[in-house]
PDB file of N, CA, C and O in Angstrom, chain B, residues numbered from 101:
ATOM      1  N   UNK B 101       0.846  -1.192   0.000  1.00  0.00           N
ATOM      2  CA  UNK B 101       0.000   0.000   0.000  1.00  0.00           C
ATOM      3  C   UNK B 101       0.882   1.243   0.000  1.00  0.00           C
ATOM      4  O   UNK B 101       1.773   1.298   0.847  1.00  0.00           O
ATOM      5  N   UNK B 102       0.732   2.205  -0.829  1.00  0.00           N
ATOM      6  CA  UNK B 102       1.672   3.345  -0.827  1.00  0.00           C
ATOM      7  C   UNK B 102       0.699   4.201   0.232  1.00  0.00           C
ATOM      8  O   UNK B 102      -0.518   4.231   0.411  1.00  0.00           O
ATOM      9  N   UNK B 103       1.873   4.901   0.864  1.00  0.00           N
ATOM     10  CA  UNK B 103       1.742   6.265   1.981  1.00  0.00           C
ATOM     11  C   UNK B 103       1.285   7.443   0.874  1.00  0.00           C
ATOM     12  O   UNK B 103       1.607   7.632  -0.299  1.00  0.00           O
ATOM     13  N   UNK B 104       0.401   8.131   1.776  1.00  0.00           N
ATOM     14  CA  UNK B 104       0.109   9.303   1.339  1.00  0.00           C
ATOM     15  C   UNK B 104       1.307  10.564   1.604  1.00  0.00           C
ATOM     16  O   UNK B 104       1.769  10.410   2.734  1.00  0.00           O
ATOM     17  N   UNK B 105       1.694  11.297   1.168  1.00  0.00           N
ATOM     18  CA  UNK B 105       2.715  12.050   1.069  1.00  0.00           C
ATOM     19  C   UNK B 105       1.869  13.807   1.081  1.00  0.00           C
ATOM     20  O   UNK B 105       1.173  14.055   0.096  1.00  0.00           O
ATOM     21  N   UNK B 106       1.970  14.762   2.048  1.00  0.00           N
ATOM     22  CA  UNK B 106       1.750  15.783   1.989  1.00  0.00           C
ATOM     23  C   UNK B 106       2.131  16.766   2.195  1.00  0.00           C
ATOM     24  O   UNK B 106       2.541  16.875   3.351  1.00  0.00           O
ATOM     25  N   UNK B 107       2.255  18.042   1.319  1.00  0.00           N
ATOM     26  CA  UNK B 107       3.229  19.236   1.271  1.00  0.00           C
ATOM     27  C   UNK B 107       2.772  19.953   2.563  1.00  0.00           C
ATOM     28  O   UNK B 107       1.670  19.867   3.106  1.00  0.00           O
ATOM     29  N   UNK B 108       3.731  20.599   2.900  1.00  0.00           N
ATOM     30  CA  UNK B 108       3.122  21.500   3.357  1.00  0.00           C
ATOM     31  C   UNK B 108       1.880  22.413   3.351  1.00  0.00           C
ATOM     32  O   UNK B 108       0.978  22.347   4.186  1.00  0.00           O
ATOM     33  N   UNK B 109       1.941  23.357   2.213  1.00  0.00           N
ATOM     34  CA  UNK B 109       0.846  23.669   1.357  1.00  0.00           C
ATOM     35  C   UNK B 109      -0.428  22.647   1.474  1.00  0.00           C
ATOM     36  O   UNK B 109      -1.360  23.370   1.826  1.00  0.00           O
ATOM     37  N   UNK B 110      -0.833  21.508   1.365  1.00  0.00           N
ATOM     38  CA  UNK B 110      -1.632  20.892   1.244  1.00  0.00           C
ATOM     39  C   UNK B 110      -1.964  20.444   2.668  1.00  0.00           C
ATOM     40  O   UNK B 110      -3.004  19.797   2.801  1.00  0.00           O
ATOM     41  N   UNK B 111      -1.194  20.709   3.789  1.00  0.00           N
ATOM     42  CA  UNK B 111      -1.975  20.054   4.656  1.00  0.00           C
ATOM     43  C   UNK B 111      -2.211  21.345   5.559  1.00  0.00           C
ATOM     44  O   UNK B 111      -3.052  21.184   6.443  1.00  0.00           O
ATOM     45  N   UNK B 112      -1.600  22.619   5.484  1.00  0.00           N
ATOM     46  CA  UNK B 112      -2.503  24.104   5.826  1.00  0.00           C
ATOM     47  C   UNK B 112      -3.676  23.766   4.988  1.00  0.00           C
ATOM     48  O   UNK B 112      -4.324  23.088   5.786  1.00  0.00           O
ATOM     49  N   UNK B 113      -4.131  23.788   4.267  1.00  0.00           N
ATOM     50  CA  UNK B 113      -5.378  23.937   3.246  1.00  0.00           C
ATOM     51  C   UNK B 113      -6.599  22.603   4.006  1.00  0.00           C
ATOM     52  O   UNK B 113      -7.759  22.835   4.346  1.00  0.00           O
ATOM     53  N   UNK B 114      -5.887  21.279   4.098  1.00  0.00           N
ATOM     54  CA  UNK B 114      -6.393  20.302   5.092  1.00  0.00           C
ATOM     55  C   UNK B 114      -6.909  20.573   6.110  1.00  0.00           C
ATOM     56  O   UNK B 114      -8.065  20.202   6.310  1.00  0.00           O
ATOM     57  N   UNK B 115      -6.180  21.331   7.095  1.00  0.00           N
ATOM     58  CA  UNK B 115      -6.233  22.004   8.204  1.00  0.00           C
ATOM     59  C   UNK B 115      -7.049  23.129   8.216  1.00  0.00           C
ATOM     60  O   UNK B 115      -7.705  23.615   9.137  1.00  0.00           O
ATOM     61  N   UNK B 116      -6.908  23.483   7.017  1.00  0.00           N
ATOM     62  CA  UNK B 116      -7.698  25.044   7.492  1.00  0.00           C
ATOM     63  C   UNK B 116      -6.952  26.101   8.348  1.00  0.00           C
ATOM     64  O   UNK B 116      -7.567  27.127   8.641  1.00  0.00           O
ATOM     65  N   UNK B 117      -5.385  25.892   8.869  1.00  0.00           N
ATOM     66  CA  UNK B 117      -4.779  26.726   9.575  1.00  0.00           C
ATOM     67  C   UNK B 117      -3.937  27.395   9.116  1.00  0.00           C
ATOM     68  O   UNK B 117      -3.750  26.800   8.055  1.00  0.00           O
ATOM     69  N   UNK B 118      -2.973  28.568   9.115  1.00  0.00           N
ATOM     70  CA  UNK B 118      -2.253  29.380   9.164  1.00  0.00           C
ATOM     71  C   UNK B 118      -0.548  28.397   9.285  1.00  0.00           C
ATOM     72  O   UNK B 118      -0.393  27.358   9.928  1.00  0.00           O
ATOM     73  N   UNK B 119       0.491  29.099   8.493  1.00  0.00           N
ATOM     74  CA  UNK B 119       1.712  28.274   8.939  1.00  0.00           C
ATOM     75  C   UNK B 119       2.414  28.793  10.344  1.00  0.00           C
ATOM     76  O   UNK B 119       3.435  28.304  10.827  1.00  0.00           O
ATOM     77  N   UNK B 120       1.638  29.905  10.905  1.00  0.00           N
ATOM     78  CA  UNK B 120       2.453  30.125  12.251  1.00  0.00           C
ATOM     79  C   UNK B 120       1.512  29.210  13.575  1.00  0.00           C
ATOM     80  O   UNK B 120       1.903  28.963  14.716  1.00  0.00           O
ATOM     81  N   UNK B 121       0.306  28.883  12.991  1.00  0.00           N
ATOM     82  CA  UNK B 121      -0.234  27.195  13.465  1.00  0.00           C
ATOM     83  C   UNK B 121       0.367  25.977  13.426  1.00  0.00           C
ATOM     84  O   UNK B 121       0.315  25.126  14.315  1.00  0.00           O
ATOM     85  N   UNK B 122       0.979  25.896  12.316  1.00  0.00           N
ATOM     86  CA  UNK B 122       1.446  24.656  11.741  1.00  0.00           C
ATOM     87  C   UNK B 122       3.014  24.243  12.289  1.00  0.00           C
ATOM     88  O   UNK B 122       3.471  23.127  12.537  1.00  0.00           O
ATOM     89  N   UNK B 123       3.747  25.785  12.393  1.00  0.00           N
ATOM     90  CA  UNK B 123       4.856  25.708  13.367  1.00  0.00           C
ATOM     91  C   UNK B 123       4.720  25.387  14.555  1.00  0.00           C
ATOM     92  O   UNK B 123       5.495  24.526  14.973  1.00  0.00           O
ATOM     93  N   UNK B 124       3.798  25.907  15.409  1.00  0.00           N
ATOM     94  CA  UNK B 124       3.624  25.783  16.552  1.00  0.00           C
ATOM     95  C   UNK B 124       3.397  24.453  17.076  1.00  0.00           C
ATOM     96  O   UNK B 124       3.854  23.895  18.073  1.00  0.00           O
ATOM     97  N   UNK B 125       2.182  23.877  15.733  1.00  0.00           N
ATOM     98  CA  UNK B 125       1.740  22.053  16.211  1.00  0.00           C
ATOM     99  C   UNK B 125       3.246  20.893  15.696  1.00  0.00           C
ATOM    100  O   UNK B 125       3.507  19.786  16.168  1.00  0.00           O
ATOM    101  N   UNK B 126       3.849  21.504  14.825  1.00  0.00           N
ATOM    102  CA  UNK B 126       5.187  20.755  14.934  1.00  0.00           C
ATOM    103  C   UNK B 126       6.126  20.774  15.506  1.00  0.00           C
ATOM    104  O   UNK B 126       6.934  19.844  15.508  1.00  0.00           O
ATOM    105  N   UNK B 127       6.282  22.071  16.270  1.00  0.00           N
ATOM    106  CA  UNK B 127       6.906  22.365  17.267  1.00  0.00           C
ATOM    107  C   UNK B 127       6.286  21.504  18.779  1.00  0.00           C
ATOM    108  O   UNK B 127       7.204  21.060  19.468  1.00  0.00           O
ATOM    109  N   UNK B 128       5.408  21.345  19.116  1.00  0.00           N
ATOM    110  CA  UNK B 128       4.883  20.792  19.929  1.00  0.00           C
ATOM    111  C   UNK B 128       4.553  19.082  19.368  1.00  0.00           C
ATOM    112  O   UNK B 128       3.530  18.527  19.768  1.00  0.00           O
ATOM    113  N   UNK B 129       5.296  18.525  18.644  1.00  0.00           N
ATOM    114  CA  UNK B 129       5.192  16.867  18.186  1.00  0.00           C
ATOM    115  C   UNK B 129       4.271  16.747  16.903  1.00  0.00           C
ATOM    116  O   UNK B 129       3.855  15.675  16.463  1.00  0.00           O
ATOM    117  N   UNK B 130       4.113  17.500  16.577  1.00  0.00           N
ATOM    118  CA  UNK B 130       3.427  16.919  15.105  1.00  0.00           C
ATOM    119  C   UNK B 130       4.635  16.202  14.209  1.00  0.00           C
ATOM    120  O   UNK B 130       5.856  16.357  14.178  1.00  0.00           O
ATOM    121  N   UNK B 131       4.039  15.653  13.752  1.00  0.00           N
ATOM    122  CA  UNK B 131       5.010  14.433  12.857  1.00  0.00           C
ATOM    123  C   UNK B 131       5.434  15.220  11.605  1.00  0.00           C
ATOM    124  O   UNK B 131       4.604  15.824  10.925  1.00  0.00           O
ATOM    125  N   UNK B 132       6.412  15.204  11.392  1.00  0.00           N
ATOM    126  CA  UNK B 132       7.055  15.278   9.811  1.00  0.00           C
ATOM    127  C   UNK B 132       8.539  15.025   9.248  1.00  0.00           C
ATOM    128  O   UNK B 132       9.435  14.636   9.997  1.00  0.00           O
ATOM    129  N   UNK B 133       8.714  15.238   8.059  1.00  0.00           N
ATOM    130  CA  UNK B 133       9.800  14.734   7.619  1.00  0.00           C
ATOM    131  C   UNK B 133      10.847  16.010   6.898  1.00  0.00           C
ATOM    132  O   UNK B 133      10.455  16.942   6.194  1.00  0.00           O
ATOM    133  N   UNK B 134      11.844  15.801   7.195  1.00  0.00           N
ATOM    134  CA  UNK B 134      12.626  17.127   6.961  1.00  0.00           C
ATOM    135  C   UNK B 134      12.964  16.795   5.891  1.00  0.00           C
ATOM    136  O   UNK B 134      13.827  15.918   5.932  1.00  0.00           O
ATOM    137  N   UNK B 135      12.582  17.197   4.606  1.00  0.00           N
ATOM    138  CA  UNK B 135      13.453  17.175   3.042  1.00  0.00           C
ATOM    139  C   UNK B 135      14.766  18.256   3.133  1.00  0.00           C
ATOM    140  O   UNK B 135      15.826  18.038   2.545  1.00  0.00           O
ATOM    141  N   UNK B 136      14.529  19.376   3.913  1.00  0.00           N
ATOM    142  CA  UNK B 136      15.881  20.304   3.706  1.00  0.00           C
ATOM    143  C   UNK B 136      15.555  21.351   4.766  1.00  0.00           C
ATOM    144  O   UNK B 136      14.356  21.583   4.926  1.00  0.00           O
ATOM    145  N   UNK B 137      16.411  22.003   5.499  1.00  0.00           N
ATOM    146  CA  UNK B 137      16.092  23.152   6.249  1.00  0.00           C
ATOM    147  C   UNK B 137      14.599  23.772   6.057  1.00  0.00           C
ATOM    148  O   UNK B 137      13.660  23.711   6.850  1.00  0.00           O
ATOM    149  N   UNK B 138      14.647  24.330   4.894  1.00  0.00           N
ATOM    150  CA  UNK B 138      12.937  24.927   4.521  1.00  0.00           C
ATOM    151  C   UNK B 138      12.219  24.065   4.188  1.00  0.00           C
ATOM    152  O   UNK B 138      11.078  24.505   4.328  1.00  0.00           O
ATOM    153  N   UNK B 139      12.172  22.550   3.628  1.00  0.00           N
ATOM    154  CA  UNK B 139      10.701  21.982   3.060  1.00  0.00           C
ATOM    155  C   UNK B 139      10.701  20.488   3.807  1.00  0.00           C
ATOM    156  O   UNK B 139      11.384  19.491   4.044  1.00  0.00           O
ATOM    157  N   UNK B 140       9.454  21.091   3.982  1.00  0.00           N
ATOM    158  CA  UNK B 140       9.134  19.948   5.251  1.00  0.00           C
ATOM    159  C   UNK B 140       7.423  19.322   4.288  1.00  0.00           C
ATOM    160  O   UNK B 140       6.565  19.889   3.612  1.00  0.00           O
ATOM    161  N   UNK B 141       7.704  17.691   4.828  1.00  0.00           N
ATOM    162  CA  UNK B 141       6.649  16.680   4.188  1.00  0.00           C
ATOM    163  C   UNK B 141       5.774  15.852   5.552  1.00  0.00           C
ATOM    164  O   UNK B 141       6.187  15.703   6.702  1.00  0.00           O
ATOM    165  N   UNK B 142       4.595  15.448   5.024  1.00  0.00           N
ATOM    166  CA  UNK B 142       3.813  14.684   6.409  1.00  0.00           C
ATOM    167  C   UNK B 142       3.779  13.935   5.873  1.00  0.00           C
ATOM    168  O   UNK B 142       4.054  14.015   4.675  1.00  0.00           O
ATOM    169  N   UNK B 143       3.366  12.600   6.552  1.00  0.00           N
ATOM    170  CA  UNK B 143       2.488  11.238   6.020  1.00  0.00           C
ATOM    171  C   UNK B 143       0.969  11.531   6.683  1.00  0.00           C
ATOM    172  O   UNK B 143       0.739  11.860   7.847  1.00  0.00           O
ATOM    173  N   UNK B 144       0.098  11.337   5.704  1.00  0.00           N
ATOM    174  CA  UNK B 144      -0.868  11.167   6.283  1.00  0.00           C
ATOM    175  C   UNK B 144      -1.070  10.553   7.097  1.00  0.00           C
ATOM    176  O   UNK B 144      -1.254  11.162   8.151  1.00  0.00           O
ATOM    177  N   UNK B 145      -1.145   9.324   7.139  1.00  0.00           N
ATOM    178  CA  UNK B 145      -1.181   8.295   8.129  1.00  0.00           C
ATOM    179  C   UNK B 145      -0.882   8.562   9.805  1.00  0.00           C
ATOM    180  O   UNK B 145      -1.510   8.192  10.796  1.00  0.00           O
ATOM    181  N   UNK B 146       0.422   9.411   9.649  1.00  0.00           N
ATOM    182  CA  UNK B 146       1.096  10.175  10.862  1.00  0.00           C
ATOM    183  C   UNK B 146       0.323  11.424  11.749  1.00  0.00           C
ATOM    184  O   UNK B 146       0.328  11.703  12.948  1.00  0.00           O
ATOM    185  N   UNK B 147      -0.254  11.952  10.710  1.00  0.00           N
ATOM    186  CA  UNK B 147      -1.000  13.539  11.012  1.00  0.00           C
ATOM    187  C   UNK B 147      -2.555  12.834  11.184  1.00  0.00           C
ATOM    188  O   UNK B 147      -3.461  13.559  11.596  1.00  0.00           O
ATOM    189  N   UNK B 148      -2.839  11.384  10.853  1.00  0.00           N
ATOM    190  CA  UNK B 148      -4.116  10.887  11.461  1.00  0.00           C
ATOM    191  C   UNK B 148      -4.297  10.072  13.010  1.00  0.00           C
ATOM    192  O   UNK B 148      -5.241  10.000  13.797  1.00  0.00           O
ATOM    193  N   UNK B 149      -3.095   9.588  13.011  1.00  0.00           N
ATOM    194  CA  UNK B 149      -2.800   9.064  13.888  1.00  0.00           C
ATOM    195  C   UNK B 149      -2.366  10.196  15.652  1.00  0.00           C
ATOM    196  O   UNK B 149      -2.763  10.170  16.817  1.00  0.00           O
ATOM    197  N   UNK B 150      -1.502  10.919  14.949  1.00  0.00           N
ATOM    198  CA  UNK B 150      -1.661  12.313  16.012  1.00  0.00           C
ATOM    199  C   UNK B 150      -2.635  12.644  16.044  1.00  0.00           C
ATOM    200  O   UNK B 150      -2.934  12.611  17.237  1.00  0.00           O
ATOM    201  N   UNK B 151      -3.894  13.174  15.196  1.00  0.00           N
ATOM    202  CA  UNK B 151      -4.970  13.857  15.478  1.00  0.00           C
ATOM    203  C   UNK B 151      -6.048  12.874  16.574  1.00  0.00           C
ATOM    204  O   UNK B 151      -6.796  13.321  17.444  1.00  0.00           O
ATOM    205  N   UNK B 152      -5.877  11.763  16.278  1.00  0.00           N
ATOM    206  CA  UNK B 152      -6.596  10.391  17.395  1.00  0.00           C
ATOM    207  C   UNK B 152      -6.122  10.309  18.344  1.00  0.00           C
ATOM    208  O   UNK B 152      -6.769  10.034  19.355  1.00  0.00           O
ATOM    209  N   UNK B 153      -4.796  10.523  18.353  1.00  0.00           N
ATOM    210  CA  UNK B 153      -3.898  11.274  20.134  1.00  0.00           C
ATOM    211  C   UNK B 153      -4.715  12.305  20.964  1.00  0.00           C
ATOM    212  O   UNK B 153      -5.181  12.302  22.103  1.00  0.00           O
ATOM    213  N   UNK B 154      -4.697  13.230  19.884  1.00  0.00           N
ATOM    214  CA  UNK B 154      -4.790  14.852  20.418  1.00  0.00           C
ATOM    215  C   UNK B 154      -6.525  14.844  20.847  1.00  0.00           C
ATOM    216  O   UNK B 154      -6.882  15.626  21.729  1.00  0.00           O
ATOM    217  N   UNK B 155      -7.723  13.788  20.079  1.00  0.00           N
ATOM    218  CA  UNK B 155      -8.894  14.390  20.201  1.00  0.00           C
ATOM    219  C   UNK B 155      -9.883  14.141  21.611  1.00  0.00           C
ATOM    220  O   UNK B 155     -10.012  13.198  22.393  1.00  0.00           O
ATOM    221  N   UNK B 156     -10.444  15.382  21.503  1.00  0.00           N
ATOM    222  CA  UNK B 156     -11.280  15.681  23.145  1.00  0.00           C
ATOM    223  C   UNK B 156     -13.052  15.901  22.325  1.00  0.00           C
ATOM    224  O   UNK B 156     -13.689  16.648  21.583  1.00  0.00           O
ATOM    225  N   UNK B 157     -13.186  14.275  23.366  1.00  0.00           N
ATOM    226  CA  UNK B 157     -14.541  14.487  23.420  1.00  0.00           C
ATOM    227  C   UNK B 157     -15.361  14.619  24.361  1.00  0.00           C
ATOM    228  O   UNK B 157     -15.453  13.660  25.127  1.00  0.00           O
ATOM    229  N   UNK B 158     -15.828  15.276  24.501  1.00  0.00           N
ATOM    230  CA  UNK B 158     -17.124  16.571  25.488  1.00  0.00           C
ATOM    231  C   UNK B 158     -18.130  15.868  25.467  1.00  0.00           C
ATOM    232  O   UNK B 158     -18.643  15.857  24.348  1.00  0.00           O
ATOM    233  N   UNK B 159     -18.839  15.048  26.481  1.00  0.00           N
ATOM    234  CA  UNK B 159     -19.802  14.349  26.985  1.00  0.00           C
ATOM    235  C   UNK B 159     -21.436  15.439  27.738  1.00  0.00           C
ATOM    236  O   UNK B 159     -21.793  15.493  28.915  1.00  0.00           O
ATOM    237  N   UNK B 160     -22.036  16.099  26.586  1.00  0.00           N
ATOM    238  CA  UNK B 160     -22.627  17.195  27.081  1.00  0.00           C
ATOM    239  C   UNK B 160     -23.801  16.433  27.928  1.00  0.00           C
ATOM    240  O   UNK B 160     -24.330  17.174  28.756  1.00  0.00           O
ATOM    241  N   UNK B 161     -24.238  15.295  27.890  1.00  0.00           N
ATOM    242  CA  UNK B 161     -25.144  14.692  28.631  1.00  0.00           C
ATOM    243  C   UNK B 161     -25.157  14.265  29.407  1.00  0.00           C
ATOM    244  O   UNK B 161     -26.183  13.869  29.959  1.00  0.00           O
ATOM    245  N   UNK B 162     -23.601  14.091  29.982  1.00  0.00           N
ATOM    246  CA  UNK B 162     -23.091  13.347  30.859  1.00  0.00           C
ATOM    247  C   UNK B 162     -23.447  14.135  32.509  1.00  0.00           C
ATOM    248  O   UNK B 162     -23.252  13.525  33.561  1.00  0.00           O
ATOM    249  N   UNK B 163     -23.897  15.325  32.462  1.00  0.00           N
ATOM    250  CA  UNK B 163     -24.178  16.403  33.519  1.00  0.00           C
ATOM    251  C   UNK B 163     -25.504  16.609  33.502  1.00  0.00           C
ATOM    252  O   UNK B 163     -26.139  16.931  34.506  1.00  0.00           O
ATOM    253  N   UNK B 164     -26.191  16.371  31.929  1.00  0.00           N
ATOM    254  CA  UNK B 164     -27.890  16.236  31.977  1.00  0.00           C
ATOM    255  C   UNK B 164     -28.428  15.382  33.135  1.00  0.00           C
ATOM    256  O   UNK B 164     -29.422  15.657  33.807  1.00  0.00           O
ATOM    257  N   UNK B 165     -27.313  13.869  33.334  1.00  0.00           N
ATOM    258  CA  UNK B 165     -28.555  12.497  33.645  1.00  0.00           C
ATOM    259  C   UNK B 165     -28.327  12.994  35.297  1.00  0.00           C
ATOM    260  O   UNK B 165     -29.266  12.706  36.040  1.00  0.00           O
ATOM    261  N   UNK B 166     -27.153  13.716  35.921  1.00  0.00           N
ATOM    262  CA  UNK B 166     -26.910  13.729  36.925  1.00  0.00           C
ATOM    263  C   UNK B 166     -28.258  14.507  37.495  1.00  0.00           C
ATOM    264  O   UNK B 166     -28.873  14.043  38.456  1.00  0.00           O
ATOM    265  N   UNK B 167     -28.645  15.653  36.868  1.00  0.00           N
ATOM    266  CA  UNK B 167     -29.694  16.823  37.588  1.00  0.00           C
ATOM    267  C   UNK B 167     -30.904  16.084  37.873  1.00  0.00           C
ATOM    268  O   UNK B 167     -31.536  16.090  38.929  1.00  0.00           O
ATOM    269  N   UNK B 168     -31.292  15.087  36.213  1.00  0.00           N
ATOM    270  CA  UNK B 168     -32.777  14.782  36.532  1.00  0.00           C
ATOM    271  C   UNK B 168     -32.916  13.089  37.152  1.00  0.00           C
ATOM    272  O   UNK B 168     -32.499  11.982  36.812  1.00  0.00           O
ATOM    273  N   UNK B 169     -33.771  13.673  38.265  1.00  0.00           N
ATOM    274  CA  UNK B 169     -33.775  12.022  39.152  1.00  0.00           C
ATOM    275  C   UNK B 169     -35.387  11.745  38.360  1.00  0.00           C
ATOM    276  O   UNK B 169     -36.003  10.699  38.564  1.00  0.00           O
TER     277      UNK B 169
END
């Protein structure tokens, strides 16, 4: 099975974020691969696998069942 391979460029646009976002989340462990001082590559696979790390789920009902007896 071939890896998905993503530019930079393409995974701001993925993201929907800014590159002084994108520094910050690789700076803080986001996965990638250094081609050269300036160009940096993800694996998808990697940036899916972090995002299943990173995700918070909010149980809004979980405080409903407590109120009503």
């Amino acid at each position: 099975m071939e890896e998905k391979l993503l530019t930079e460029k393409d995974l701001l646009e993925i993201l929907g974020i800014k590159k002084s976002v994108l520094n910050h989340l690789r700076y803080n462990g986001l996965p990638f691969i250094k081609i050269t001082s300036q160009c940096r590559a993800y694996l998808l696979s990697d940036i899916m696998a972090w995002a299943k790390e990173h995700r918070v789920v909010i149980n809004r009902h979980e405080n409903d069942t407590a109120t009503h007896d």
